[in-house]
Structures are given as structure tokens and as C-alpha cells.
N, C-alpha and C positions, 0 to 999 in steps of 0.2 A: 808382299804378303799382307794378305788384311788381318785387322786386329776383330774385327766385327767375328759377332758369335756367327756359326753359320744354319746356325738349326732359332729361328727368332721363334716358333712356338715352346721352344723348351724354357724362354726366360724366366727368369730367376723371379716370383714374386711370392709377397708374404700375407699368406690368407686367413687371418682370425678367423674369420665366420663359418661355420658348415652350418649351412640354416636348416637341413631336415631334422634335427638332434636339438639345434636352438629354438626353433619354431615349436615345436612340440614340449619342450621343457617350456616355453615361456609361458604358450596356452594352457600349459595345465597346470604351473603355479599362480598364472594370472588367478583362473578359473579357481585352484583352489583358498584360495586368497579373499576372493569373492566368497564363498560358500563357506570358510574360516568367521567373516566379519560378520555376516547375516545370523551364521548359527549363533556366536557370541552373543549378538545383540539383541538375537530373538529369550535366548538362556535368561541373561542381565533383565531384560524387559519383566520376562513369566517371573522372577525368582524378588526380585525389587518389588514387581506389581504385591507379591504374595507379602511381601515384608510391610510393605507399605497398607494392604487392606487389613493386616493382622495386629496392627498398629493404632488404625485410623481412627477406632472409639476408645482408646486408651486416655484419651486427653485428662481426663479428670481423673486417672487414677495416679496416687500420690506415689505408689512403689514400682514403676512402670520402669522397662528398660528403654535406655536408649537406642534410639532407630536407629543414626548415624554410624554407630561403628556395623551394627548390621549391612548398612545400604554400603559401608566398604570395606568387608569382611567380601561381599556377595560379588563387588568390580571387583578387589584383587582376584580373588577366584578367576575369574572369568579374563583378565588381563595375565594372568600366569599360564592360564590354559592354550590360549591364542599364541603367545611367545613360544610355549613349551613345544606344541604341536608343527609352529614355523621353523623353530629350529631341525625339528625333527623329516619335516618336508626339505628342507633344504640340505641337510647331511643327507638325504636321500636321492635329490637333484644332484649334487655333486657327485656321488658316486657312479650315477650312469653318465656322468659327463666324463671321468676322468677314467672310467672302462670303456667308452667312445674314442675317446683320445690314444688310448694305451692300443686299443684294437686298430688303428691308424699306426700308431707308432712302433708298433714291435714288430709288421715289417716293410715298416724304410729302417728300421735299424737294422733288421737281415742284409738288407740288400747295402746298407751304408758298409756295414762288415763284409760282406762280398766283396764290394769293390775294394778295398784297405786289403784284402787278403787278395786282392788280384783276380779274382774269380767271376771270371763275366760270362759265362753258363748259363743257358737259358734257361727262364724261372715262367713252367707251367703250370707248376701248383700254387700260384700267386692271387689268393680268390680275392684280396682287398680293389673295391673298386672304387677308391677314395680319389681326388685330384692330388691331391699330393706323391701316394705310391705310385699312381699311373704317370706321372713327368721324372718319377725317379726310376721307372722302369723305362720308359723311353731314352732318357738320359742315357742308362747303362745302356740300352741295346746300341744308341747312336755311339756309346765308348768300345763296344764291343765291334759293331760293324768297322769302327777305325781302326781298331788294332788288327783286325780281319785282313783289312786293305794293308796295315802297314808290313804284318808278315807276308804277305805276297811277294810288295816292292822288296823287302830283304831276301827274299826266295830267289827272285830274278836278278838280283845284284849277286848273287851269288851265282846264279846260272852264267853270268857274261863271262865270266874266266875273265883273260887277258883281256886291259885295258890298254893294249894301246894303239890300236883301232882310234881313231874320228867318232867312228859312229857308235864302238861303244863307250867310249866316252861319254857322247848324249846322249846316249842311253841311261848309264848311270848316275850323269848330272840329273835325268828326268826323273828316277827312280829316285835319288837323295831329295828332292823338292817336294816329291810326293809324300815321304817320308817328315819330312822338314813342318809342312801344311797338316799333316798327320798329327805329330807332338805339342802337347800343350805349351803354351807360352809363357816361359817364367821373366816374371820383371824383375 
């Protein structure tokens, strides 16, 4: 009896990426990243310039304020805003990542509870077309077709009545093997 899987497209692998979800989150926090730092340092630029030309003939007055704490009065601003905003873009990116995720996940959890419950019934109303739900629908159907196969071979072992016939004999040796190649292989 071979140990080899016998279905080699169902193999077992483990896939971080779903790039239509990743690609599209990347391009648009890239992009708004970009358009964060520009507007920032367009703001910083106008609001500085304005501080600094409001400033600029002050030299010779004795009661004058200091620029400095203005020119970083006007960064922080502008350095709290950028963070404030990123955060806020990013708790936003995660939630359509982990409602992407969850819409994946809730059902191969159907079907993972299907199968624990024994329940290998075909599933039409299964609209997720992710890779993951499609190898775990495949899965169950190729577990489904087996047990298909395996209630048969105990159908016909049970058809042969008296065993003590030769031929049904081999018959039911053939029928146990089928059976045998059918059950999963516990180590």
C-alpha cells in the first residue's frame, strides 16, 4: 500500500500572500503616504514662510517675540497631524484586511465543522472563490467520493453472504483492500 498522497494537487501549502487585497492596500497607502508628506510640507513651508516674513523686520525691535518657539510650535503641528492621520489610515487598512481574512475564513470554518461533524453533503451555496476554500472543497469532495467508494465495497461484502466459496473469498479479500486503501493511515 502506498503512503504517497494520491490527489498531489490537493497538497498541503501555506500561503500568506493574496496579492489582489495586498496590492491594492499597498498602492493606496503607498500613494497616500506620498500625498500625507507633500501636503505636510507644503502646510510647514506656507505657515514657517508666513512666520518667518512676519518676523523678518522685527530685528531691531527690543520687545519682539521669539520665532523659535513659533517655527516649532508650527513642526509639531504639522508632525502630529501626519502621525495622527497615519494612524488613522492604518486602523483603516487593517480592518478591510482582517474583514478580507475573516470573509476567507468563516467558511473553511463551515466546512472544517462539516467535516468534524461528519457531514460531507454537497456545498452549492459555497460562493467564496478564494484558494484556500477551493482545496478545502476539493479536499472534502475527494473525502466524500472515498467514503462513496467505501460504502459500496461494504454493501457488496455484505451482498456475498457465505464465504466459503474461493471466489468469494477473493472477492471479499478484494472488497477489504479496497476498503483498507480507502481509510486514512494512522501512524
Amino acid at each position: 500500500m502506498s503512503m504517497m498522497p494520491r490527489f498531489s494537487r490537493l497538497k498541503r501549502r501555506t500561503i500568506y500572500l493574496d496579492d489582489k487585497v495586498q496590492k491594492g492596500l499597498l498602492i493606496a497607502l503607498v500613494t497616500l503616504e506620498i500625498l500625507l508628506i507633500v501636503g505636510t510640507l507644503l502646510m510647514l513651508y506656507l505657515q514657517m514662510s508666513e512666520i518667518v516674513d512676519a518676523n523678518l523686520y522685527r530685528v531691531q525691535i527690543s520687545g519682539r517675540q521669539d520665532i523659535l518657539p513659533l517655527l516649532l510650535k508650527t513642526a509639531l503641528v504639522g508632525v502630529v497631524g501626519l502621525v495622527s492621520i497615519n494612524i488613522l489610515v492604518l486602523w483603516i487598512a487593517g480592518w478591510v484586511w482582517v474583514r478580507h481574512v475573516d470573509s476567507i475564513l468563516k467558511p473553511f470554518r463551515e466546512l472544517i465543522g462539516k467535516v468534524e461533524a461528519l457531514d460531507f453533503s454537497e456545498d452549492k451555496d459555497m460562493a467564496v472563490t478564494h484558494e484556500v476554500v477551493n482545496l478545502a472543497l476539493a479536499w472534502r469532495n475527494s473525502r466524500r467520493q472515498d467514503l462513496l467508494k467505501m460504502h459500496r465495497e461494504i454493501a457488496r461484502l455484505g451482498d456475498l453472504g457465505d464465504l466459503s466459496g474461493v471466489g468469494m473469498r477473493a472477492q471479499a479479500c478484494a472488497s477489504l483492500e479496497v476498503i483498507l486503501e480507502l481509510c486514512p493511515v494512522a501512524d
